[in-house]
N, C-alpha and C positions, 0 to 999 in steps of 0.2 A: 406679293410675298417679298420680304425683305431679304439682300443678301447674310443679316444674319441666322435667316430663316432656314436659308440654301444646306442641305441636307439633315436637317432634325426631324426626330420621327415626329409623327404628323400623332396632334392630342383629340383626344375624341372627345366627342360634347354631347348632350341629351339636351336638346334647347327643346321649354315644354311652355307651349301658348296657346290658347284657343280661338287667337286672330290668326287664320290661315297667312293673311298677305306680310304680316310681321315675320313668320316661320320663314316663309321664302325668303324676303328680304335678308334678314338675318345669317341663314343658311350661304344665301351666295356671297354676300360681306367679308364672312369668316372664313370661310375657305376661300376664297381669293387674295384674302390682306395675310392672311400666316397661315400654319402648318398646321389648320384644323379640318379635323372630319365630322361634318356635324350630321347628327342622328334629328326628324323632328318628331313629336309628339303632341294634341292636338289637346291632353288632358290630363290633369295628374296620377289618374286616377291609370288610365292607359300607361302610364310610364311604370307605374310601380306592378302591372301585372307582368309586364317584360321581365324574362329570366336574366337578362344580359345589362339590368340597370347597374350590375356592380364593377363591371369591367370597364364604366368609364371615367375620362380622368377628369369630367368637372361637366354640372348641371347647371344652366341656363334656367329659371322659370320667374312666369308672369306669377304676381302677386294676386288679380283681380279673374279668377278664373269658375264658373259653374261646378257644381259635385264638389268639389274640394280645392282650397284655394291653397296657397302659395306655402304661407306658414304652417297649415296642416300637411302640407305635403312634405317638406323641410323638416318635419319632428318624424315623418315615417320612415323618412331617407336616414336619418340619423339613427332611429331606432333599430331601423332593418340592415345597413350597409355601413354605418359609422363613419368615418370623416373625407367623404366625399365631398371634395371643394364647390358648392353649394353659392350661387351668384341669385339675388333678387329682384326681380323688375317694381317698382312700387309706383303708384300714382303720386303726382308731386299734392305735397301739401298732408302727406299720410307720415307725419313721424310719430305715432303711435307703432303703426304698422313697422317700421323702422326698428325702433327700440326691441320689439317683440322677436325680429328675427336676427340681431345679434342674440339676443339672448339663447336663442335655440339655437345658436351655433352656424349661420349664416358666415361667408365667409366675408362675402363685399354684397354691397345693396347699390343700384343706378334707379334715378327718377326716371322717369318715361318721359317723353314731349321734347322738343330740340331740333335740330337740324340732324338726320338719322345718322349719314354719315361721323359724324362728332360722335354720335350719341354709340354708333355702332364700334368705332376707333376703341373710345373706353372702355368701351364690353371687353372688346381683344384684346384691351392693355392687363384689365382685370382679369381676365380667364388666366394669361401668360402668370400674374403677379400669384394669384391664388395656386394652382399649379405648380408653379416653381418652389411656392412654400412648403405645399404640402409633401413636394419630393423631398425637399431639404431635412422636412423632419421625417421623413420615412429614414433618407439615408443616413442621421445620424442615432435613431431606434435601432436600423442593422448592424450602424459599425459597432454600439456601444456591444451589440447583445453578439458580433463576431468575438471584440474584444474579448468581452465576459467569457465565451466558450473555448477561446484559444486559452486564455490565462488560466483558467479551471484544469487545465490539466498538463500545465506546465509542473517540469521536477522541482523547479525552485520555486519560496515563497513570492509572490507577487499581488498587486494590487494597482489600479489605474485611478486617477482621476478625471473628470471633464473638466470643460473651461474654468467653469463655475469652481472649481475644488472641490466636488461631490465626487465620493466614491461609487463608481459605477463595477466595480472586479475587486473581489477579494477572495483569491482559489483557495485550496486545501490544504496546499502546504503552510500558508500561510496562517491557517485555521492551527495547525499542528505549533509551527513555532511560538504562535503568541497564545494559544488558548482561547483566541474571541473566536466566535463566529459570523461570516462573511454577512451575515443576517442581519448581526446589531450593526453594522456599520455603513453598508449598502446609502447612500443620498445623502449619510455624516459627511462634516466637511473637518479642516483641521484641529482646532479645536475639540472634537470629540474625538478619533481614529491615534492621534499623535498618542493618548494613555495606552493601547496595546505594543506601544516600544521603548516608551520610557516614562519613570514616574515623577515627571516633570516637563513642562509644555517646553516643545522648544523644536526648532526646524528638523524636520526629515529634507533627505537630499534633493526630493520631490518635490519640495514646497519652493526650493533652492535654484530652480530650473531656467527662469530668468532673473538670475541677480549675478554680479560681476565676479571675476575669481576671487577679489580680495575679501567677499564676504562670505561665498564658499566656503574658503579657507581657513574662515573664522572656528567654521563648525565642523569640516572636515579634512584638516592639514594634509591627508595623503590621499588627492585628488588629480585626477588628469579629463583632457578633455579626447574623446574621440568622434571626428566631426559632426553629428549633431549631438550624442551622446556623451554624459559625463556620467562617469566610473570609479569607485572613492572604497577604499578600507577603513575601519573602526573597530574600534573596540568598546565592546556594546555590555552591559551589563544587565541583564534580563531583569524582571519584576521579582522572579524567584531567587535572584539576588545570585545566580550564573553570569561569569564572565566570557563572554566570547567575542569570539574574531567574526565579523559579517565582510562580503564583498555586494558592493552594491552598485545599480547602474542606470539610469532612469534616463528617458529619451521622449520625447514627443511624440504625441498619436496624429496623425494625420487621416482626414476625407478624402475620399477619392479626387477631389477637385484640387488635393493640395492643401488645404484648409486647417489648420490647427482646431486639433479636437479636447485634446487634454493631453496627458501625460500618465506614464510607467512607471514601476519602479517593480525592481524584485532585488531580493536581497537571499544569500546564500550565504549557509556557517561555514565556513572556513577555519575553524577552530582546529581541526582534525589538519586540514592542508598546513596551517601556520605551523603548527609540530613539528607534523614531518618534514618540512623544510628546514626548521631549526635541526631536526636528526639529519638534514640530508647536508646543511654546513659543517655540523660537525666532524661529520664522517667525509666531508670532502677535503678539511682542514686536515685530517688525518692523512689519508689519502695522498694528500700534496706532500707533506712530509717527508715522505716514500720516492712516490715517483713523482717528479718535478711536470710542469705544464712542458710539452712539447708543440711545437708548431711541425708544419707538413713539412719534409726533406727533400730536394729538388737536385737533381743530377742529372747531368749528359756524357754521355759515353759510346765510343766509334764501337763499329764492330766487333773488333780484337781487346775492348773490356777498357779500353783507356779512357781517364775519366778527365772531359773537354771543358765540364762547368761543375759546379756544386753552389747553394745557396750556404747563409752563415747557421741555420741549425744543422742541418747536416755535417759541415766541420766541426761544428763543436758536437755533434751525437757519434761521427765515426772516429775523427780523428784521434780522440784522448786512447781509444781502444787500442791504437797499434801506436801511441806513442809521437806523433807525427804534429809538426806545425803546420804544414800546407799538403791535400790530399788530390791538390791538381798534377795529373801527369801519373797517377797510380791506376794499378788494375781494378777495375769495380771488385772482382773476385774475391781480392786480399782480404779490400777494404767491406765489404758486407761479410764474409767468410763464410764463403757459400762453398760446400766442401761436395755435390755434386754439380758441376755449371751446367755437365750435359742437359740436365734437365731442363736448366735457365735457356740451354739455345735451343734447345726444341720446341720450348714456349716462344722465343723470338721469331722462330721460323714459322707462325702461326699468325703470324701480322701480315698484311699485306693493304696496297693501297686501298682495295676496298675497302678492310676492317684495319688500319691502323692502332685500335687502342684495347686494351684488353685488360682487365684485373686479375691481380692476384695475391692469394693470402700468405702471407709466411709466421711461423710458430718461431719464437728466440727465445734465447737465457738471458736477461739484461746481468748487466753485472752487479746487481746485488741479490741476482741466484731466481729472481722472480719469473713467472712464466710470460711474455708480452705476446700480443699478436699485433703483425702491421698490416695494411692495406696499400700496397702498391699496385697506382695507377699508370701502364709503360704504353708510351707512343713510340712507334715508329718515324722517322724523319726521312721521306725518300729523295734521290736524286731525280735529274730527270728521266733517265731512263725508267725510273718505277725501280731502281732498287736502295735498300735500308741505307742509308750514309751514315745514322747517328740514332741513338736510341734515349730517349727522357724518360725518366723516373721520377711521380711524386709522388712521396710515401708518407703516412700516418700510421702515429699509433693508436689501434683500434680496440684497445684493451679493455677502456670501458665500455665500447659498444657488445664487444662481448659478454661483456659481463654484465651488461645489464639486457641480456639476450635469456642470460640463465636467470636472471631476476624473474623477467617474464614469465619464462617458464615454470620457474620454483610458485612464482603467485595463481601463476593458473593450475598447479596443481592444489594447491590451497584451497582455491574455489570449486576446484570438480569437487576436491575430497570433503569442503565446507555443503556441495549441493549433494553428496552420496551421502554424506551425513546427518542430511535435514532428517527430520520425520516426518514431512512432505513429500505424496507422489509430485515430481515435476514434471511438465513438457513444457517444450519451447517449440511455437510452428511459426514458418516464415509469413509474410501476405499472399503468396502464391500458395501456400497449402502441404510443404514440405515440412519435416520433423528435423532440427536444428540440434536438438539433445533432447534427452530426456535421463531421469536417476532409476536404480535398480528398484527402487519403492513404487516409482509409479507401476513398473511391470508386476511387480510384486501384487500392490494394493488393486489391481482390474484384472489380473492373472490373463497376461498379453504372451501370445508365443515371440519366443525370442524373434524368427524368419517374419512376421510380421513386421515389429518393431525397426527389424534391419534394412526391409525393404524404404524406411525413411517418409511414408507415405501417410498423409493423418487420418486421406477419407475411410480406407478398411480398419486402420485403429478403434476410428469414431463408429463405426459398424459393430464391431466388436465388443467396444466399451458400451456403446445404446442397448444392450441385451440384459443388462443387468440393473439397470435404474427399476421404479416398481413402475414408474409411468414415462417408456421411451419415446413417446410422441412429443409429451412438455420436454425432455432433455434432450429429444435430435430440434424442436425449434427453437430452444435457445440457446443451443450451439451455434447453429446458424446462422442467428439473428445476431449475435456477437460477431460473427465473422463477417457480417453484412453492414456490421458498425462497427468499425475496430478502434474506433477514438473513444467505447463506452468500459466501463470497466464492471463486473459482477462479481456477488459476494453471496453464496446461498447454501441450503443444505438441502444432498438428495438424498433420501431413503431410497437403496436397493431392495433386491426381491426378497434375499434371503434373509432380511430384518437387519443389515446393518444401514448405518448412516455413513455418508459422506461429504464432507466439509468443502466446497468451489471456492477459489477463488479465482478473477482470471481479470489480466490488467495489460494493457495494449504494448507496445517498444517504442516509444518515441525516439528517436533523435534530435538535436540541440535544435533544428533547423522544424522541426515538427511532423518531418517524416515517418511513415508509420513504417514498422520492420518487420513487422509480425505478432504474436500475440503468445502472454506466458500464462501457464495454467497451473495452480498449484492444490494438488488433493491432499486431505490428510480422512482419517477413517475416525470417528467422534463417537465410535458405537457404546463404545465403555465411557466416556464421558457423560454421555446421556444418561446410559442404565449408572452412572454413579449418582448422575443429578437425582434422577429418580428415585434410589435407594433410600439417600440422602432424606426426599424430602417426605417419599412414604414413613421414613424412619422416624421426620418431627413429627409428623402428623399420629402415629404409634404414641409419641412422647406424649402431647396432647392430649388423647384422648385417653391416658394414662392419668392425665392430672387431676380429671371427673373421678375416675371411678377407685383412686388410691390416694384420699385426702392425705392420710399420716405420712405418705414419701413425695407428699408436694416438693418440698425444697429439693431433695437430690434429683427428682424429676427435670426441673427447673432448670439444675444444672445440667442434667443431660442436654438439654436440647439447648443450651448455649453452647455447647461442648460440639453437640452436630453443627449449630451454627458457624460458629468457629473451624470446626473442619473442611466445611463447603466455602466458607471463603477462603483458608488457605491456598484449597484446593483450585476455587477458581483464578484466586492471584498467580498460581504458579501455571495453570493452563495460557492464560490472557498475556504472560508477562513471562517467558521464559526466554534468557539470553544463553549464547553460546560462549562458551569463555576460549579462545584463543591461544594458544601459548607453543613457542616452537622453539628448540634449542640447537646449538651447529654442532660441526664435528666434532668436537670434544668435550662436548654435552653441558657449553653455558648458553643461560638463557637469553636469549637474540629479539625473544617478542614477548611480548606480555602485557594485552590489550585489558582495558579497562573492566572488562568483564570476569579475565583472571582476578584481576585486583580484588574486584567485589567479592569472589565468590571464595578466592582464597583468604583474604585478608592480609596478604603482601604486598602493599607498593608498589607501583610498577620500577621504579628508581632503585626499588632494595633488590628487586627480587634480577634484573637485569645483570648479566656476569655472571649470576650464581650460578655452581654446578646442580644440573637438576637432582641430581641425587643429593646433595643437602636441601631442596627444597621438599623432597620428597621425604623425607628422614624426619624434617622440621615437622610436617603436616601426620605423620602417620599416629595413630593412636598411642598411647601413653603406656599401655602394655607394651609396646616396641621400642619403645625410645633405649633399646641400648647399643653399644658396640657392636654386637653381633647381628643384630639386623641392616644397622647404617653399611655394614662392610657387605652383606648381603646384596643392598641397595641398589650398592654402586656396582658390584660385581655383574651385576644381571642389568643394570642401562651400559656398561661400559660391553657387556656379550654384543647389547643390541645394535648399537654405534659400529661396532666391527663389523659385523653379520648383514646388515641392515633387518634384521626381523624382528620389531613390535615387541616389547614385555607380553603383549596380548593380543592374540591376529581379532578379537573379537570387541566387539562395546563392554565392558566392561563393570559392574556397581562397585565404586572405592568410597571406602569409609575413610576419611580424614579427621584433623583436630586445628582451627584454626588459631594464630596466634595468643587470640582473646579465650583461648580454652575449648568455644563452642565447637559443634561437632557439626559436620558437612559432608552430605551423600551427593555424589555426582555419577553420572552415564558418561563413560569416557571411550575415547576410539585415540588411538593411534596409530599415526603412520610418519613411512619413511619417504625422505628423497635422495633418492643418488647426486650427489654432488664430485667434481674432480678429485677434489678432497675427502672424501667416504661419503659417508651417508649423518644427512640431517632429520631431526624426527619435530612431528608435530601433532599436538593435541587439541582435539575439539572436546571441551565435558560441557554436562548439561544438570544444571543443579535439580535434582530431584527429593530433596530433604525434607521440603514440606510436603510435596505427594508423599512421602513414607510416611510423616507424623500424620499428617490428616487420616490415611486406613487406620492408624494406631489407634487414634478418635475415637475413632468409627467404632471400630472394634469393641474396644474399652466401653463405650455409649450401649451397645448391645449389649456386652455384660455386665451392668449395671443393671439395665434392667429387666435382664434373667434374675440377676440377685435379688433385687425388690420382687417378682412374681415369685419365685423359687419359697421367701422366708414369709412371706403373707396368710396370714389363716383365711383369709377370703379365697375361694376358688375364680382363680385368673382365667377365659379363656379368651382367645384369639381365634377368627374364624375368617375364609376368605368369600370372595365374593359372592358365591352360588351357599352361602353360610353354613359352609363344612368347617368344622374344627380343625385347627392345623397345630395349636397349643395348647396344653391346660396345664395347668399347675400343681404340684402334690395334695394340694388341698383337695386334690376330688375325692382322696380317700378319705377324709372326714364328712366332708361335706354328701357326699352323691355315694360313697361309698364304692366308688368303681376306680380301678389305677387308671391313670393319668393315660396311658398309650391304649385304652381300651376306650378312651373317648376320641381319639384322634379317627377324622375320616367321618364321622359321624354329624348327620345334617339336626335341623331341627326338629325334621319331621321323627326322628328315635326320640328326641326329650320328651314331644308328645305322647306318643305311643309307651316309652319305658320309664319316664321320671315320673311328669306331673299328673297328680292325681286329679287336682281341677283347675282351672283355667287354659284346660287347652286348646279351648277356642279362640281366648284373648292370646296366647302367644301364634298361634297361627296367625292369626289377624295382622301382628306386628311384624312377624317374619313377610307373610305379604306384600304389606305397605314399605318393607325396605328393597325387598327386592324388586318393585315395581319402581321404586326413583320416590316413590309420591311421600317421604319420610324428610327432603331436605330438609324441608321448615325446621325440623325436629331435632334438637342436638342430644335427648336423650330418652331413652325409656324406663322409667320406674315402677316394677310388680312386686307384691308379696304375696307369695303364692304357696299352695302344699304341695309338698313332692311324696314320691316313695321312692327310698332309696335303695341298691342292690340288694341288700340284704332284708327287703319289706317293710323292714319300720320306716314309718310316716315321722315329717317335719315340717317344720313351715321357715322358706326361704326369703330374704328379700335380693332382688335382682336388680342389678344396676348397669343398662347396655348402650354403647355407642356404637351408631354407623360411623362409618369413616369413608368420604368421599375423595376421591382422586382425578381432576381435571372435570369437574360434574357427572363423574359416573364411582358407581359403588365399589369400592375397592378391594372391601371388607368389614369388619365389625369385631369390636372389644367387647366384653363383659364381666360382670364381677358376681361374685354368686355367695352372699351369708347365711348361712341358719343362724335363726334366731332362735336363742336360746330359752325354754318355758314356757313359751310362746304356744298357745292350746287350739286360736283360730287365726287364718288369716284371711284376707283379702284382697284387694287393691288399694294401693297404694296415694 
């Protein structure tokens, strides 16, 4: 064994020959010259009944062997175990034989006859070369398919190539940004993949990855390099003809051996970040205006307050206050005008050489009346004895840290009150199995005792919540099985017991670094959604089966059920696609935010509507019967109570009818609330456009009364019947027609028409009633009879009858029919 043999794991072999003395030979060769363990076998036939031929890492066999020779045995190997590195022994002079087992996938072929040694050498060289290959592409089948799995569920858009420029990852996000899916582009190279970013061929940063900066920069001017990674902004113009800002960063994929595999790229909208950075210059350009940049303040001072050093902001931040050119040889006292010291030396007396350094906050008036806070950092300076000889002060003003403390705060109250807001139950559970939060909905929506909830604990939650699915064995295992995979994310709907539905969703917490945090679950209750779908679609199918049996109100039929159609998509557009519109105004009730979904849903600009008193925006918006003096003064009087108060126009979600600029009219779900601020209280509003859920019921509505009005003014007797074919409608025509009112037929099955109407065929309607209620009618879109009746009052007629089943998800739903006398009409029949 060679020293570079000296500690590799030792490769297994199945050497398969039916010369016993070759086996041996072989056997000891190979395991003496390298780090193999060889298996022998005496037949091919023997090898392939072994359960354990697939665990090894390369097959040895003779060519010329009884029962089953070499290359049949090579296409079994293949067939049954697939790319096991597969070595040939052939007689010399056989390249037929040859030719046959590359073809089946042979990895290396040796002649037989030579000096064995020689001959045994090359076998070891071949097993090593074969072997080595086959790991190589095992290991680059792993990394591509790690890659693919990591990038799949990264937050940003992303996408990798190999060597080759084949795309081997293209995640979800990235599905979302461009609209292609990961599908059509998967083994694309550039050329094809470059039209989901721009509609014109031309370098991605990716493609960019070995070429020099100057040509980088060609294509992407605001460029840096970070050691092996380079990182670049643009401005990108979508296919949809959107402009935005991307930050992009692509870096090389490396094999475990170090080996260059291909390359990354992911690309994040920064459109939203560029913004607000633009608002966060502005407002620091303001900002500065005000209060100038300050640097940290640095002073020394003995015991008795006399000040031994100061640096040059300090003299120019204390000195102008009292007047003075140089502030060396003055009391620290004066010059801070700290009007209790005792407190300052009781803090001093708190230092000692153990703890020499201590912070502390101090509140001021600067002199232009504003409120500042500073951060003074005080060391102590001991002599040798261990006591204070001299005391250091460095101070900062920590004014923005403060306030951007309250920023914090004010944003995370935004977010609880944006997730109490949702109409989604939430929970959030950590990877360990704790409850991290959860909203009042989800308690609500699973009806959880509060002491439960509090205890913070998921597993008796999830005990609690499994009680009410219809099948809690499927919802406790694929709770589980999520929790057992928490890199997998789930999307489904459960029917509880008591007949509502419920909407899952549930998607892991990554972290930038890929760390799992825990796992977020979000409920919503889709029961009325359903029974709307439902309503909706028994209601075309009503239309429908209206159109057979009421030729002369075809057309307004018609437009009924464009009218339903049109409602159900409304309706779905505004389930599938409903935003929340943002908007939050400060103390003195101008507007401060006003996120693009306000825009939309009001029709004010974010640009107009910023600065406005909300009560002009509110005045602007309110219906056209209001628009006078006495409501605007109204307006304002009751937002200006609320700003004082901090209490809500309305502690409750709210329905407000509005007028946007362009005239049209806007229904929204609104909630506000307050935040305490130093300066009073700020208020902020979540609405939820619900204008076309109001039109669509309107639809609806209107669509069933229409076609009451068509059954209602018909000389034909309408009825409607449900699935067990009891009457649940009839039309005023039964008093002509049958002679009976209309509510004396409701409830009433077939089996009374036989028995009380028809005078003959009521076998043949038997028959028919039969065959629908047995299912065995689909074929059939219609029934047509003419038949005699006797009507309530004994006189005889002859009707013709015209009846639809109507089926719902292939089961019977109910049935329509339409019922004429025929007028002179002396005999009838069938039809």
């Amino acid at each position: 064994m060679s020293d570079e043999d000296e500690g590799s794991p030792l490769i297994s072999i199945l050497y398969v020959d039916d010369e016993e003395d070759l086996l041996i030979i072989g056997k000891l060769f190979l395991e003496r010259s390298g780090p193999f363990r060889v298996d022998t076998v005496a037949s091919a036939k023997a090898a392939l009944s072994t359960s354990a031929i697939s665990s090894y890492d390369a097959i040895v066999s003779d060519y010329q062997m009884p029962g089953m020779d070499g290359i049949e045995f090579l296409k079994e190997v293949r067939r049954q175990y697939g790319d096991i590195p597969f070595i040939l022994y052939t007689g010399r002079g056989r390249e037929e034989v040859v030719i046959e087992a590359i073809n089946n996938g042979a990895d290396f072929y040796l002649q037989k006859g030579g000096e064995p040694k020689s001959q045994f050498a090359e076998l070891s060289h071949k097993i090593r070369q074969a072997v080595r290959r086959k790991q190589a592409e095992k290991s680059v089948r792993e990394s591509e398919k790690r890659v693919s799995d990591i990038i799949n569920f990264l937050p940003d858009a992303t996408f990798a190539i190999n060597r080759e420029g084949e795309v081997i990852a293209w995640n979800k996000a990235l599905e979302e940004m461009t609209g292609f899916s990961g599908a059509r582009f998967i083994g694309k190279k550039h050329y094809e993949y470059v039209f989901a970013f721009y509609s014109r061929d031309r370098p991605l940063l990716i493609d960019l990855i070995d070429e020099p900066d100057e040509v980088i920069r060609s294509y992407y001017p605001k460029f840096f390099r970070e050691d092996s990674s380079i990182s670049a902004e643009t401005e990108t113009i979508q296919l949809s003809g959107k402009k935005i800002f991307t930050a992009i960063k692509v870096c090389r994929l490396y094999n475990q051996e170090g080996e260059v595999t291909g390359a990354i790229e992911t690309i994040r909208d920064i459109t939203y970040l560029k913004d607000t950075e633009r608002e966060l210059f502005n407002s620091e350009q303001r900002y500065r205006s005000i209060v100038h940049d300050q640097t940290d303040y640095v002073a020394r001072f003995t015991q008795d307050g006399t000040v031994t050093f100061i640096n040059e902001a300090y003299r120019q931040n204390f000195a102008p206050l009292l007047n003075l050119q140089d502030v060396l040889g003055k009391n620290i006292r004066d010059l801070m005008q700290i009007q209790n010291f005792q407190k300052v030396e009781d803090f001093l007396r708190t230092l000692s050489v153990e703890s020499p350094v201590r912070d502390m906050e101090r509140e001021i008036l600067a002199a232009d009346g504003e409120k500042h806070w500073q951060l003074w950092t005080v060391r102590a300076l001991f002599d040798e004895q261990g006591e204070p000889s001299e005391y250091q002060v460095s101070g900062k003003d920590i004014t923005r840290l403060k306030r951007d403390e309250e920023e914090i705060a004010f944003k995370n109250i935004i977010l609880k009150t944006q997730q109490e807001a949702s109409p989604d139950g939430i929970l959030i559970v950590d990877s360990e199995g704790s409850i991290l939060g959860y909203n009042n909905n989800f308690k609500v929506l699973w009806d959880i005792p509060e002491d439960l909830l509090e205890a913070l604990d998921d597993e008796p939650v999830l005990q609690h919540v499994s009680m009410q699915p219809a099948d809690r064995d499927s919802f406790l295992f694929r709770v589980r099985y999520l929790y057992e995979h928490p890199d997998e994310r789930s999307f489904e709907e459960i029917p509880l017991r008591g007949g509502r539905t419920i909407e899952r969703f549930s998607s892991p917490m990554l972290g930038p670094d890929g760390k799992n945090f825990g796992r977020v679950w979000f409920f919503r209750d889709i029961t009325e959604r359903k029974r709307a779908d439902d309503e909706i679609r028994a209601a075309y199918e009503q239309l429908s089966a209206s159109e057979e049996s009421l030729q002369s109100s075809y057309q307004e039929l018609l437009a009924s059920k464009q009218a339903l159609q049109d409602s159900e998509s409304r309706l779905r557009s505004l389930i599938d696609n409903t935003e929340e519109a943002v908007s939050m105004v400060d103390e003195e009730g101008k507007v401060i935010e006003w996120n693009l979904s306000s825009e939309r849903i009001s029709g004010i600009p974010k640009e107009e509507a910023l600065g406005m008193y909300l009560w002009d925006i509110t005045f602007r918006m309110a219906p056209m019967q209001h628009q006078d003096a006495e409501h605007r003064e109204a307006i304002k009087q009751a937002i200006l109570s609320s700003l004082k108060t901090g209490v809500p126009v309305f502690l409750k979600p709210e329905i407000i009818t509005g007028t946007r600029p362009d005239g049209t009219t806007i229904i929204t779900r609104q909630r506000i609330f307050s935040i305490k601020t130093n300066q009073g209280f700020r208020f902020g509003s979540i609405s939820h456009d619900i204008t076309e859920e109001v039109r669509a019921k309107e639809a609806v509505r209107e669509s069933e009364e229409r076609f009451r009005g068509i059954a209602e003014r018909s000389s034909d007797l309408i009825l409607l019947f449900d699935s067990q074919l009891r009457v649940t409608y009839a039309s005023p025509a039964a008093r002509t027609v049958l002679g009976y009112e209309p509510e004396e037929l409701l409830g009433k099955s077939y089996e009374f028409a036989i028995e009380e109407i028809f005078d003959e065929g009521s076998d043949i309607i038997s028959h028919d009633a039969d065959e629908v209620l047995k299912g065995e009618s689909k074929g059939k879109r219609t029934y047509d009879r003419n038949l005699r009746i006797v009507k309530k009052d004994g006189t005889r007629s002859y009707v013709s009858i015209h009846a639809v089943p109507i089926f719902h998800d292939g089961a019977l739903s109910g049935a329509q029919a339409s019922i004429r006398e025929i007028p002179g009409s002396d005999e009838g029949g069938e039809s």
